[in-house]
C-alpha positions in Angstrom: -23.6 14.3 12.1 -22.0 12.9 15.3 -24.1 10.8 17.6 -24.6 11.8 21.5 -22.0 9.4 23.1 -20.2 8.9 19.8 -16.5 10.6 19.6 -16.5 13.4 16.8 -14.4 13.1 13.9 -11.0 14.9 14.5 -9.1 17.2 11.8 -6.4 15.0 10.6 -2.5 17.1 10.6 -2.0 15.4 7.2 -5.0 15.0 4.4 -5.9 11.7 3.4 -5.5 10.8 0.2 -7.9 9.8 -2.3 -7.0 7.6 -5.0 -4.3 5.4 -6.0 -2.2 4.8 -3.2 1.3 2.6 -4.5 3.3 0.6 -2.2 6.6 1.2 -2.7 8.6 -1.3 -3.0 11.7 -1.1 -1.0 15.1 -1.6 -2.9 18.3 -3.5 -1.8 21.4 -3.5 -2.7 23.6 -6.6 -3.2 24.5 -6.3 0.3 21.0 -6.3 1.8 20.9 -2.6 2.6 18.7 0.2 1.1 19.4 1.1 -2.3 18.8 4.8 -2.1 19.4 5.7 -5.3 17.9 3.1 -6.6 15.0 4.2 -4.2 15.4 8.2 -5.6 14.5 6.3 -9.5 11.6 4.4 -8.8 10.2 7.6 -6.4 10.3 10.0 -10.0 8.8 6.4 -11.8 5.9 6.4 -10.3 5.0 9.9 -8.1 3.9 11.5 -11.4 0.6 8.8 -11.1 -0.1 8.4 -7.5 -2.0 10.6 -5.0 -0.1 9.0 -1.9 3.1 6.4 -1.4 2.8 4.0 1.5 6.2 3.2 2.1 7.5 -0.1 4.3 4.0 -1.9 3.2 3.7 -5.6 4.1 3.5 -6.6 -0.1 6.9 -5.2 -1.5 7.7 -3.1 1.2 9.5 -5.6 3.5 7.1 -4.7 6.1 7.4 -6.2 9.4 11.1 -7.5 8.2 12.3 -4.0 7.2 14.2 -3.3 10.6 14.1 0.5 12.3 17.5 2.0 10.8 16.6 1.0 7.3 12.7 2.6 7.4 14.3 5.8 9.0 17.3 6.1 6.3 14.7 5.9 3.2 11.9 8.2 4.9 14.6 10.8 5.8 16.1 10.4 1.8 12.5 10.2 0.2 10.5 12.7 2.5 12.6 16.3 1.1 11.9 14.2 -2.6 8.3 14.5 -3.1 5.2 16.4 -1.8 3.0 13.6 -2.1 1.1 12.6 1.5 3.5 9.7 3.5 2.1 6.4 4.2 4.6 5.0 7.0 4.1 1.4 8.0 5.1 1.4 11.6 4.3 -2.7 12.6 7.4 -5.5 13.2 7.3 -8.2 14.1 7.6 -7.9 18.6 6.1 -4.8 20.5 9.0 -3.4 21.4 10.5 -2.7 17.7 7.4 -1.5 16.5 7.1 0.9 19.3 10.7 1.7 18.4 9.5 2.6 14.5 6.7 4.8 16.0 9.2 6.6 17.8 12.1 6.6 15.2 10.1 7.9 12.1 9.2 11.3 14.2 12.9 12.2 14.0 12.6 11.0 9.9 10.3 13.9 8.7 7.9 16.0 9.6 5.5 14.5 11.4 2.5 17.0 9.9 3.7 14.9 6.6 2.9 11.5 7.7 0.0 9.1 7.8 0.3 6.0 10.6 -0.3 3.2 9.5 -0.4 -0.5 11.3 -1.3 -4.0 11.3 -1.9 -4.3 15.2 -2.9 -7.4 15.3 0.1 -9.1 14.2 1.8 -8.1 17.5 -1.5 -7.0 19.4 -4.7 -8.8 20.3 -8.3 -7.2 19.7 -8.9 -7.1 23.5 -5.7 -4.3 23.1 -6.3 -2.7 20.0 -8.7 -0.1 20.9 -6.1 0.9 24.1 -3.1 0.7 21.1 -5.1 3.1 19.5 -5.4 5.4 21.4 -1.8 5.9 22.6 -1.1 5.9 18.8 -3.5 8.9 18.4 -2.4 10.8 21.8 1.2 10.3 21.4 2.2 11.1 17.5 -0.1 14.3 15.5 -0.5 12.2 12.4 -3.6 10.4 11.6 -3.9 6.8 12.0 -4.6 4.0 9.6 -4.9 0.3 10.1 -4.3 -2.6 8.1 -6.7 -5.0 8.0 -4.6 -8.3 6.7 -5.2 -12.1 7.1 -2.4 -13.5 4.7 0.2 -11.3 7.0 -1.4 -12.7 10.0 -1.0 -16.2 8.2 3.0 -15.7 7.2 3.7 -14.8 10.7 1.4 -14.7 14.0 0.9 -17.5 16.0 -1.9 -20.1 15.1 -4.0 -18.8 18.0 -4.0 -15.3 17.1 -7.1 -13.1 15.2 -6.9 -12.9 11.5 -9.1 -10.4 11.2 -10.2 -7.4 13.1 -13.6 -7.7 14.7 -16.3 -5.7 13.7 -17.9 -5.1 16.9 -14.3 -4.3 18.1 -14.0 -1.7 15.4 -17.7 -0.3 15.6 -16.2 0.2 19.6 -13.1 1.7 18.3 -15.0 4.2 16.4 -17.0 5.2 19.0 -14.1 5.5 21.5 -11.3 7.0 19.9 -11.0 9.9 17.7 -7.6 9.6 15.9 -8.2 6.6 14.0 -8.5 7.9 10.2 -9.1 5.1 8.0 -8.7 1.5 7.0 -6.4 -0.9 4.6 -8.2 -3.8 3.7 -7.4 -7.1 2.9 -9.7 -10.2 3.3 -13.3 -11.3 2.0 -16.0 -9.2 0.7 -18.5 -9.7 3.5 -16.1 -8.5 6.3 -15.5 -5.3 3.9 -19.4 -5.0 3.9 -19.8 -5.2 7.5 -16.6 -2.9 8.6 -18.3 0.0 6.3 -21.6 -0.8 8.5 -19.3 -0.1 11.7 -17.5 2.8 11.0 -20.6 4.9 9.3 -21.0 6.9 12.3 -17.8 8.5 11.7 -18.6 10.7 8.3 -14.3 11.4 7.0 -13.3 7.5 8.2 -12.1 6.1 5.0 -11.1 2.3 3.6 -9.0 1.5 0.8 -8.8 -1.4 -1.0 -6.0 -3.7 -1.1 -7.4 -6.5 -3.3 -6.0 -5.2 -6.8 -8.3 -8.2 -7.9 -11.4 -6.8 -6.3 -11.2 -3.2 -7.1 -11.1 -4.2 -10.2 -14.5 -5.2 -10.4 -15.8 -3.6 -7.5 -13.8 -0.2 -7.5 -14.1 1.1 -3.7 -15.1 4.8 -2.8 -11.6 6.1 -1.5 -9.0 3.9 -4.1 -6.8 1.3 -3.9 -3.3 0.9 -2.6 -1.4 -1.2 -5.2 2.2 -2.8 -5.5 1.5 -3.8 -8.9 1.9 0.0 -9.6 5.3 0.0 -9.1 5.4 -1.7 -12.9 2.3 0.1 -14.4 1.9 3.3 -12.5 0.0 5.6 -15.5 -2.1 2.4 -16.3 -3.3 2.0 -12.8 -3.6 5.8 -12.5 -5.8 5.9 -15.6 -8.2 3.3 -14.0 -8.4 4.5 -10.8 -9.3 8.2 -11.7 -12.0 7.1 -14.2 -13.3 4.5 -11.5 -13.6 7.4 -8.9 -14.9 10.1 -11.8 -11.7 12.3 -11.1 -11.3 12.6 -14.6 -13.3 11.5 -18.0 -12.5 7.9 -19.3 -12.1 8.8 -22.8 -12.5 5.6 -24.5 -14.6 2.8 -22.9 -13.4 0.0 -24.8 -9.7 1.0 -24.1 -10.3 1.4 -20.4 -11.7 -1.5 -20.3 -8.6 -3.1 -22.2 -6.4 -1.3 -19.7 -8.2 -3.0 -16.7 -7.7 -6.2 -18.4 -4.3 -5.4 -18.5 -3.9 -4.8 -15.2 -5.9 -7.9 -14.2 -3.5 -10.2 -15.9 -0.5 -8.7 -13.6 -2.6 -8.9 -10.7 -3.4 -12.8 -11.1 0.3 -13.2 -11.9 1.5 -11.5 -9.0 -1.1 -12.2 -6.7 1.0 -13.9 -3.6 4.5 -13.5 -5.0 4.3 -9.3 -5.6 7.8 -8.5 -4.5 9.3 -11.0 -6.3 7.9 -10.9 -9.5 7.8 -7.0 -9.2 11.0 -6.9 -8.4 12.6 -9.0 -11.4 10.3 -6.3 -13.6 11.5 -3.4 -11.9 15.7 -5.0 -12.3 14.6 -5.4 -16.3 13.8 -1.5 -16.2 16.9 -0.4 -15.0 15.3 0.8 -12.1 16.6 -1.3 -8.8 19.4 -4.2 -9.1 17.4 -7.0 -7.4 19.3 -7.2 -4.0 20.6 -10.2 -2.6 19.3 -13.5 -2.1 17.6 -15.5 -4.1 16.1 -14.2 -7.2 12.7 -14.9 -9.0 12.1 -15.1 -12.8 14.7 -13.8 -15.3 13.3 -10.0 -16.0 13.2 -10.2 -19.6 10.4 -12.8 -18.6 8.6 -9.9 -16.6 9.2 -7.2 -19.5 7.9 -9.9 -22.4 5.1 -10.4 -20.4 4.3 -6.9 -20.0 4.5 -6.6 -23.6 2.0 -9.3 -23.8 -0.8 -6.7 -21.9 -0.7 -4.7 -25.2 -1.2 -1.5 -22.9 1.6 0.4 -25.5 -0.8 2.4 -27.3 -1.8 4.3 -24.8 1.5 5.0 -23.7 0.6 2.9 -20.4 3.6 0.7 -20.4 6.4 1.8 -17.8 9.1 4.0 -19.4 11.6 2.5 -20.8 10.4 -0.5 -21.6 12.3 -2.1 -24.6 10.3 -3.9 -27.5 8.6 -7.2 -27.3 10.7 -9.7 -26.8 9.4 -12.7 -28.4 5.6 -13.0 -27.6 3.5 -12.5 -24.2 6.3 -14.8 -22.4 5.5 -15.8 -18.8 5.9 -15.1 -15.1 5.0 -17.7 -13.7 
C-alpha cells in the first residue's frame, strides 16, 4: 500500500530478477580488446544456472574502466545470445562518459531487455543523486538499479567524496522518484539493515547482495549477484535456490558442504576477483587471460578447485581436468 505523498511503485519494462545474479566477467584478448568469442563460451558456461547476467560489473566486469565502444560491442554480440534479463553497468569514471554509456547501450539492444544499473556516487554527490535519478528514470524505459559500493568508491573517488549512500537520502529518493527499482549492495551489515528500513514504503523495491561472504550466512530475500560464479555457476545456483526455497535442498549435509565450498573461493578471491577468476577461467579453456600482467598460474586455480571436493555433485565447472596434486593454492 502506497502512502499519501509517497510516489507509487511503477511497472518496470523489464522483470527483475530473483536469484543468482553472475557478474560476468569481461574477456580480453591479448591486445586489450573484447574477446567475443571467448565472451559467446563463458555466456553458454554459466546462463544455464543464473536468473540474470550483470554485465560491465565493477568486480570482473572492468566496470568504470571498460570504455563505451567495448560495453556496446559485447551487449550488441551477447543480447540476440540469451533470454536471460540484462544487467548493464552504465557508471565511468567522469560524467560525461557515463552519460555517453547511458546513451550508447539504447542503440546496443532493446531497451525493454535491460536493467540500469549505476554506482552514482562515484561521479555524483548525494546532494545530486536523487535529481540523477530521475533523469535516469524519465529519459531511458528500463528500470533502474544502484550500486551501493564503498571499496569502488575507495579504488577511485576523491578522498572527500561519500562512500556510501545516505539513508535519509534514499528514504527521500523513494519517496520522490518512481523509476528507481532496486539496490546492489556492498558495505556493512547495519547500513544494509537501515536501507531495508528506508525503502519499505515501496512494496517491489528490491536489494541484492553483493557480499558472497555474507549471503552465505545471511542469504538475503531477492539473491546475490556473484563473480565467483563465473567458476562455480551450478554450485552457486544450487545454494542460492535452496536459500530462497525455489527448489528442495535434497541433502542438508551436502548443501551445506557446497556452501563451504563456495566460502573457501569467496575468502580467496575476496579483493582480487578478476584476477584469480580469470587465471581459473584461462585453465578451463574458456577466455585466454588478456594482456597485462597475469595472476596465479591456472593450474593453481583448477587444483584448488579440486581441493573444494564439490565433484560429486557434479558442481565443479565443466571441464575441469582431475586433481592435480592436492588442494594447491591461490593465494
Amino acid at each position: 500500500m502506497n502512502h499519501p505523498g509517497q510516489v507509487p511503485d511503477r511497472a518496470p519494462a523489464a522483470e527483475l530478477p530473483r536469484g543468482l545474479i553472475i557478474e560476468l566477467l569481461t574477456p580480453l584478448d591479448r591486445r586489450g580488446g573484447v574477446d567475443l568469442e571467448a565472451a559467446g563460451r563463458l555466456l553458454d558456461h554459466v546462463a544455464p544456472f543464473a536468473e540474470g547476467l550483470l554485465l560491465f560489473g565493477p568486480e570482473v566486469g572492468l566496470g568504470p574502466d571498460l570504455g563505451i565502444r567495448a560495453r556496446v560491442e559485447l551487449l550488441s554480440f551477447l543480447a540476440p545470445r540469451t533470454a536471460l534479463p540484462l544487467l548493464v553497468f552504465i557508471t565511468a569514471r567522469d560524467r560525461k562518459t557515463t552519460e555517453g554509456c547511458l546513451e550508447a547501450i539504447g542503440s546496443a539492444a532493446d531497451p525493454a531487455r535491460l536493467i540500469l544499473v549505476d554506482a552514482p556516487l562515484l561521479v555524483r554527490s548525494n546532494r545530486d543523486l536523487i535529481h540523477w535519478t530521475g533523469f535516469l528514470s524519465d529519459c531511458h524505459p528500463a528500470p533502474v538499479i544502484l550500486y551501493n559500493h564503498p571499496r569502488l568508491m575507495d579504488r577511485l573517488a576523491a578522498r572527500t567524496k561519500r562512500r556510501n549512500i545516505r539513508t535519509a537520502v534514499l528514504k527521500k529518493l523513494i519517496r520522490e522518484v518512481p523509476g528507481p527499482a532496486g539496490l546492489i549492495f556492498q558495505g556493512d551489515f547495519k547500513r544494509l539493515l537501515n536501507y531495508h528500513r528506508a525503502v519499505r514504503e515501496r512494496s517491489a523495491f528490491r536489494i541484492y547482495d553483493a557480499a558472497e561472504l555474507r549471503f552465505l550466512d545471511r542469504p538475503s530475500a531477492y539473491g546475490v549477484v556473484s563473480a565467483g560464479a563465473n567458476l562455480l555457476p551450478a554450485a552457486w545456483s544450487r545454494v542460492v535456490r535452496a536459500a530462497l526455497r525455489q527448489e528442495q535442498p535434497g541433502s542438508l549435509a551436502e548443501l551445506l558442504a557446497c556452501g563451504r565450498g563456495l566460502r573457501a573461493l569467496a575468502l580467496r578471491t575476496r579483493g582480487r576477483a578478476r584476477e584469480l577468476i580469470l587465471a581459473g577461467l584461462t585453465g578451463l579453456g574458456l577466455v585466454q587471460g588478456g594482456p597485462g600482467p597475469q595472476g596465479p598460474e591456472p593450474d593453481q586455480v583448477l587444483s584448488f578447485l579440486e581441493g573444494l571436493d564439490l565433484r560429486k555433485w557434479g558442481l565443479l565447472p565443466r571441464g575441469l581436468g582431475p586433481a592435480q596434486g592436492g588442494s594447491g593454492g591461490i593465494g
